[in-house]
C-alpha positions as CSV (number, residue, x, y, z in Angstrom):
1,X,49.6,-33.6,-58.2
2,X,47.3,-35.3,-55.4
3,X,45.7,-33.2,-52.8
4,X,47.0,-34.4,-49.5
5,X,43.8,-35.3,-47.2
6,X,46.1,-36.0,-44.3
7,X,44.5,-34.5,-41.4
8,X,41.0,-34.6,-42.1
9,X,39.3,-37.0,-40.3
10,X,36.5,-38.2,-42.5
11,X,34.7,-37.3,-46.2
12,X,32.8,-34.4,-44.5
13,X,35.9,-32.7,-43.6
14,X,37.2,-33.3,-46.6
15,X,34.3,-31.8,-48.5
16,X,34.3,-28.7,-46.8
17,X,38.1,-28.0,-47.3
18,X,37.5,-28.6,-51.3
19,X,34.7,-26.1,-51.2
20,X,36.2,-23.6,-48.5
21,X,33.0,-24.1,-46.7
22,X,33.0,-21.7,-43.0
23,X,29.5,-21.8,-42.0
24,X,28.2,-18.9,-39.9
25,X,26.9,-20.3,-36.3
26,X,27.0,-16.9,-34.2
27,X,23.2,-15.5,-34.0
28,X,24.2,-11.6,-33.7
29,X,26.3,-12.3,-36.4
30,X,23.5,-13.4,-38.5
31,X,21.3,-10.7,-37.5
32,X,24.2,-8.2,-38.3
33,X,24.3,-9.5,-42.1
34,X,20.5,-9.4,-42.4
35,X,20.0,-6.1,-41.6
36,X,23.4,-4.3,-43.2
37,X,21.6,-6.2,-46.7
38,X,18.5,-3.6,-46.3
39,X,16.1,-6.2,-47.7
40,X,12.4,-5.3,-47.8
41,X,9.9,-7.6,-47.6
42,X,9.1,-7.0,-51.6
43,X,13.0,-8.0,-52.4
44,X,14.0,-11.0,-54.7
45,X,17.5,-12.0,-52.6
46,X,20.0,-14.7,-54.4
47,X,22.2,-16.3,-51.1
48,X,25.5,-17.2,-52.4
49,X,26.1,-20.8,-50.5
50,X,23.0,-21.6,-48.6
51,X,25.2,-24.2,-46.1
52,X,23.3,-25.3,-43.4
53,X,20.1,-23.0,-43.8
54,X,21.0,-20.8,-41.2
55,X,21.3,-17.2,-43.2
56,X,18.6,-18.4,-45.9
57,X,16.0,-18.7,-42.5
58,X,16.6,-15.3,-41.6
59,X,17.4,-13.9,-45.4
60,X,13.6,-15.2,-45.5
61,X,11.9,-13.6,-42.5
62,X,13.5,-10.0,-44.1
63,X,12.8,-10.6,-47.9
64,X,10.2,-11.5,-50.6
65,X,11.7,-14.1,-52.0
66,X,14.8,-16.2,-51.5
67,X,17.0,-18.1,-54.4
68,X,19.5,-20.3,-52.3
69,X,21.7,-21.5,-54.0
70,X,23.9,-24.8,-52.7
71,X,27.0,-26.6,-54.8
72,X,27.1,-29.3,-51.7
73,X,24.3,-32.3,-52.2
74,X,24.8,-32.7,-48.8
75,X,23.2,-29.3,-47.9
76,X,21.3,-29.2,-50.7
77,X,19.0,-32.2,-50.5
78,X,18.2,-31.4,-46.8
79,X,17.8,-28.0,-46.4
80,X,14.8,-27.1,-44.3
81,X,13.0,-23.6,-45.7
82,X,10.1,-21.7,-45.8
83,X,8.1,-21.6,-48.5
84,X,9.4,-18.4,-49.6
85,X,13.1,-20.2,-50.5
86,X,13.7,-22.1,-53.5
87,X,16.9,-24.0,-53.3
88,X,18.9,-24.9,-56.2
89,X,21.4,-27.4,-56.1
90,X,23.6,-25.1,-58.8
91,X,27.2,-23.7,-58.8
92,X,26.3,-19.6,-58.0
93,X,28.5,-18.8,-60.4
94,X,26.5,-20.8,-63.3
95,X,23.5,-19.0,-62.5
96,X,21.9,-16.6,-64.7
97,X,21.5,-13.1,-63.7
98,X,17.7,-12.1,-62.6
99,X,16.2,-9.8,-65.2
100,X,14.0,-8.0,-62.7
101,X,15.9,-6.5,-60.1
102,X,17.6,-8.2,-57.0
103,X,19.8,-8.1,-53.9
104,X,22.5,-10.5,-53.8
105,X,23.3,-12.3,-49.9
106,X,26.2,-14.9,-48.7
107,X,29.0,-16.0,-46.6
108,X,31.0,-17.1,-49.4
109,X,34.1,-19.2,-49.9
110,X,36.8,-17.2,-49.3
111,X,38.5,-18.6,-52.5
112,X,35.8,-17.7,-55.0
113,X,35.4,-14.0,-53.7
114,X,36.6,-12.7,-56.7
115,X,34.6,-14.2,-59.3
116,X,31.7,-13.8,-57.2
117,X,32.2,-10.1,-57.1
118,X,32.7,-9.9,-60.8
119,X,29.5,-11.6,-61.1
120,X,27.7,-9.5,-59.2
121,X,29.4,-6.5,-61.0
122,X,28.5,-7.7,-64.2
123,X,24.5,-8.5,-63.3
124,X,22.6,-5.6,-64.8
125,X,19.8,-5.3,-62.7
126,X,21.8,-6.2,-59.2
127,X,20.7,-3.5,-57.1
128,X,22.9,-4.5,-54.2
129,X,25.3,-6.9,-52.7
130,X,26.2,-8.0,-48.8
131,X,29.0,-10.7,-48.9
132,X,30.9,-11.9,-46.0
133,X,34.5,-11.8,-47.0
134,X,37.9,-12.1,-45.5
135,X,38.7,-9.1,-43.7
136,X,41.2,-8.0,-45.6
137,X,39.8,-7.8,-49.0
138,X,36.8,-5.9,-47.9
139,X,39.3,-3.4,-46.2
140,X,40.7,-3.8,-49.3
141,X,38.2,-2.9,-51.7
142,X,36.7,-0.3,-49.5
143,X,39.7,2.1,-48.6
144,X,39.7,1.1,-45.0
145,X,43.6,0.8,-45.3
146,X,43.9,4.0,-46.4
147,X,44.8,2.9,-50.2
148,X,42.0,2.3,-53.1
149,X,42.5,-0.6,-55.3
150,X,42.2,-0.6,-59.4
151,X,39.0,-2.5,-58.8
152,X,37.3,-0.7,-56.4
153,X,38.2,3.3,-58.2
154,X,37.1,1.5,-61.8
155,X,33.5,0.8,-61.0
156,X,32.8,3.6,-58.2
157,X,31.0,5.6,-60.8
158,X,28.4,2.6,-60.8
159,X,28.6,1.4,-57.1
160,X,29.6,2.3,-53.7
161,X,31.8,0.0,-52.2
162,X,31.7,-0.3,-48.3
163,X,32.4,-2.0,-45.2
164,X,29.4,-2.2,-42.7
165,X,31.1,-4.2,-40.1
166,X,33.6,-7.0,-38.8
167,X,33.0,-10.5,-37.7
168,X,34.9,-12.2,-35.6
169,X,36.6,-15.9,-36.9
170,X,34.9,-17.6,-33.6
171,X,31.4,-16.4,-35.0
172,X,31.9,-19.3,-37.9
173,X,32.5,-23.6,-37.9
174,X,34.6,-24.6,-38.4
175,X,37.2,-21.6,-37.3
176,X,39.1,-20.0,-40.0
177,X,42.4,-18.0,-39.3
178,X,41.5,-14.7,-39.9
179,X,38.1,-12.5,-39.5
180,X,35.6,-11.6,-41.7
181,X,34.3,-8.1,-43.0
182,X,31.2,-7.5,-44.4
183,X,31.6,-5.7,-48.1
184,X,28.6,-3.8,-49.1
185,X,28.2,-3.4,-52.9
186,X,25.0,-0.6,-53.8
187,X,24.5,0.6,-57.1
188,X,24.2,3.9,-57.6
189,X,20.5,5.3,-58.6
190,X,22.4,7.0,-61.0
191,X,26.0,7.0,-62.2
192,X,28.3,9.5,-61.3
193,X,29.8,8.9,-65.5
194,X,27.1,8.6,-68.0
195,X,27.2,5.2,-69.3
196,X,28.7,6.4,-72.9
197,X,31.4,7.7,-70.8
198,X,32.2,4.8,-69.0
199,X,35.0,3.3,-71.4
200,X,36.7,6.5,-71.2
201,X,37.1,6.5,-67.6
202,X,37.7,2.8,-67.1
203,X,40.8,3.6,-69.3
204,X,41.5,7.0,-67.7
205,X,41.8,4.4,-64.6
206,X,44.5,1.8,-66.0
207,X,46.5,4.6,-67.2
208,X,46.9,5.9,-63.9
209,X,47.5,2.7,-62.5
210,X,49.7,1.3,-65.4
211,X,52.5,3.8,-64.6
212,X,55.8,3.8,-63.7
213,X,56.8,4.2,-59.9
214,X,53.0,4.3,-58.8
215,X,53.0,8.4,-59.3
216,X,49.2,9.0,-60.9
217,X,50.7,12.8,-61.8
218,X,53.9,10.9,-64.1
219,X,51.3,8.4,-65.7
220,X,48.7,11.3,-67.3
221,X,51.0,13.4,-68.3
222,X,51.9,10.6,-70.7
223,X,48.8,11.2,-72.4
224,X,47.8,15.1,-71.4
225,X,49.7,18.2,-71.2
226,X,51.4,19.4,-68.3
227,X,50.0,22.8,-67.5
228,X,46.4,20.7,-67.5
229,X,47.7,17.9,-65.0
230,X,49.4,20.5,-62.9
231,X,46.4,22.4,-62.9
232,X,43.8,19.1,-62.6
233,X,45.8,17.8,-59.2
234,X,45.6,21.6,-57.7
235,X,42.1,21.5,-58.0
236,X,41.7,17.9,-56.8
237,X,44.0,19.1,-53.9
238,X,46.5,16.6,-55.0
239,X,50.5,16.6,-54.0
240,X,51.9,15.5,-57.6
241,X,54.3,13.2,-55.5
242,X,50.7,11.6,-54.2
243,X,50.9,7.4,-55.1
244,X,48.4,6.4,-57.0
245,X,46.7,4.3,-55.1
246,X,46.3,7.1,-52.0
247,X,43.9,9.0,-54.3
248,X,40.6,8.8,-53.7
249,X,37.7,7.7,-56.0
250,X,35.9,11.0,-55.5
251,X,39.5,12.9,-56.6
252,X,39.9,10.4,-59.9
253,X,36.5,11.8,-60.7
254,X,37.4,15.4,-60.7
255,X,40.3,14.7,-62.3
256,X,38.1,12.5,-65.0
257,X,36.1,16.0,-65.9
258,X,39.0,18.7,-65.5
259,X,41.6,16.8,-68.3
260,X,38.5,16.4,-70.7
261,X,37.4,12.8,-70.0
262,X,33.9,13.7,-70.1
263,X,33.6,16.1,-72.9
């Protein structure tokens, strides 16, 4: 089926619909981005979605060096950067992880934020990511609701998921309907599960989650006995009618050790 264009008033629109561009304009903004990131001035940065240049300038001024990377030709071909940028006209998502480490940087598309968080989860030496997401998935991902997605309780062992501010939609053009957040990804110095232990836990996390009802205390005792689970969710102060997704990522890790995960 045909996209319908109707509405857009010339290729550039159109263009920046296809890639869900939203470039950031507002200069506190900026600044807040830049500095929740951390960079030092001997950091290698990847910017997810250079755009108009704006971010890479100031990613440049904080950091070492600065791999921008820009899908659009447009951008691409004419960004203006110091010589401390390389730009690379390259899909993100393509790019091969750095084997020394890095920070990643970017106000992504809002339609790729998955991927691009599996990307960076999957780099081995990321040491950090600051992405400008909608604000919803980085409340989301970061318990701000109150609830703690599969995603975030899965990989907390390796990374500490949080949300170091909000942006408003007028800070960005063109205007999108809804805010943004800014998700912090930082990898732990060292994990909370010993990396031989991390299968375990992963699958200690989608049974929990892969129950019946949502009830965390009704899913493990599938697989462990009852006086342990009883026990497990008295010492993780737990209600056994708690829903799984209300339990926190510090509770699924005592719960982890007291049923045997890590033995």
């Amino acid at each position: 089926m045909a996209q319908n264009t109707r509405g857009f008033r010339n290729e550039r629109d159109r263009t920046r619909r296809v890639l869900s561009q939203t470039f950031l304009h507002d200069p506190g903004a900026l600044d807040r981005v830049v500095h929740a990131a951390g960079l030092g001035r001997g950091d290698l940065v990847l910017e997810v979605g250079a755009g108009d240049g704006r971010l890479t300038r100031r990613l440049a001024e904080a950091a070492g060096r600065i791999v921008a990377y820009e899908v659009d030709p447009a951008f691409a071909t004419a960004l203006a950067v110091p010589q401390n940028v390389a730009v690379r006209h390259q899909d993100f998502l393509t790019a091969r992880p750095p084997h020394e480490p890095f920070a990643v940087v970017g106000n992504i598309p809002y339609a790729l934020t998955a991927p691009i968080v599996q990307w960076c989860l999957r780099a081995r030496a990321l040491t950090s990511a600051t992405l400008v997401t909608q604000l919803e998935y980085a409340r989301k991902r970061t318990g701000d609701y109150g609830r703690w997605s599969r995603l975030t309780v899965s990989t907390w062992p390796e990374f500490h998921w949080g949300l170091s501010g909000r942006i408003s939609r007028q800070a960005f053009r063109p205007v999108p309907r809804v805010d943004s957040g800014i998700l912090r990804l930082e990898r732990r110095p060292a994990a909370l599960v010993p990396g031989q232990r991390m299968t375990a836990y992963q699958s200690f996390v989608d049974l929990g989650f892969g129950g019946v009802g949502g009830s965390l205390h009704a899913s493990l005792r599938r697989r462990f006995p009852a006086r342990r689970v009883d026990g497990a969710f008295r010492a993780a102060r737990l209600d056994t009618s708690t829903v799984v997704g209300h339990v926190w990522p510090e509770q699924w890790l005592l719960l982890f050790r007291l049923l045997g995960g890590d033995t």
